[in-house]
C-alpha positions as CSV (number, residue, x, y, z in Angstrom):
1,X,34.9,53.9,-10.0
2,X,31.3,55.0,-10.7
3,X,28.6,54.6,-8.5
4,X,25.3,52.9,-10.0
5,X,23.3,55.7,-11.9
6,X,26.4,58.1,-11.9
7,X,28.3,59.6,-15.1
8,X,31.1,60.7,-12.4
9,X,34.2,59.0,-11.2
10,X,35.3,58.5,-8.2
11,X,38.7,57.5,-7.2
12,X,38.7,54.1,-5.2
13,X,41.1,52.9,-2.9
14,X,40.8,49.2,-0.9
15,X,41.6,49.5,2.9
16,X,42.2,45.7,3.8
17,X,43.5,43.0,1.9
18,X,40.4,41.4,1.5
19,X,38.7,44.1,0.0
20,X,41.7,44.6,-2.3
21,X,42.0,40.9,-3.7
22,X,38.1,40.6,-4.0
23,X,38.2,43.8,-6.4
24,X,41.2,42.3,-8.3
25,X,39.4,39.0,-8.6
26,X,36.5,40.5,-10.1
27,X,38.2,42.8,-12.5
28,X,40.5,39.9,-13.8
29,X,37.2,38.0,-14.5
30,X,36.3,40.6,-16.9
31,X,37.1,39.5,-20.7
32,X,35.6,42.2,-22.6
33,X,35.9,45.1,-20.0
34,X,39.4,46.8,-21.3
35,X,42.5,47.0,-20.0
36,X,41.0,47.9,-16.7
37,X,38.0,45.4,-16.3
38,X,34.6,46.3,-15.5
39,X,33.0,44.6,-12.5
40,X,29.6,45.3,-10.9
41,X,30.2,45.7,-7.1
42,X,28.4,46.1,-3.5
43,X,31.3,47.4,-1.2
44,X,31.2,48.8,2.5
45,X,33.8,52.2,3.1
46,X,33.3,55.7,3.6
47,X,33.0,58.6,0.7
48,X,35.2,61.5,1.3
49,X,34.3,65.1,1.1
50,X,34.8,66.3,-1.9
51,X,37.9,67.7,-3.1
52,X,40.4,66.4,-5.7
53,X,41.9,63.0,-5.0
54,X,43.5,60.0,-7.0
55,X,46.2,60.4,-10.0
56,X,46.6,64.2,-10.5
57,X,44.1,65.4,-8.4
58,X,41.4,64.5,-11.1
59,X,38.0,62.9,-9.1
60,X,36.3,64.6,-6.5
61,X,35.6,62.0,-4.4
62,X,37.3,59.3,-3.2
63,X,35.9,56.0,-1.6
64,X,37.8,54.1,1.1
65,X,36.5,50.5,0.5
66,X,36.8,48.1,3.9
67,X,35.1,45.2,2.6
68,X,33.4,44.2,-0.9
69,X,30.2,42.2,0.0
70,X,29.6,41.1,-3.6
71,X,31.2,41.4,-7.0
72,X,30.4,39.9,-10.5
């Protein structure tokens, strides 16, 4: 995940179902965007201190996402 403006990723992790099927739904719309997708998103979480988080320790952030509000 990176944040509009930002060169760094954050690890992102979806805390209800909703939130979790809304950013599947909008990846999977993606044609061109990879083998990942690419989506543009407006989500509600929390940001955790930083540290290392996600696969082999390698973001400093990570973002709890409870509910995307919009995604495209």
């Amino acid at each position: 995940f990176r944040a509009s403006g930002s060169d760094e990723a954050w690890w992102l992790t979806a805390e209800t179902d909703q939130a979790r099927e809304a950013l599947h739904m909008a990846l999977a719309a993606d044609a061109d965007g990879g083998p990942w997708g690419v989506a543009n998103v407006t989500i509600e979480g929390t940001l955790s201190p930083a540290g290392h988080y996600g696969h082999l320790a390698a973001y400093p952030h990570e973002v709890h996402v409870t509910r995307v509000l919009r995604a495209v």
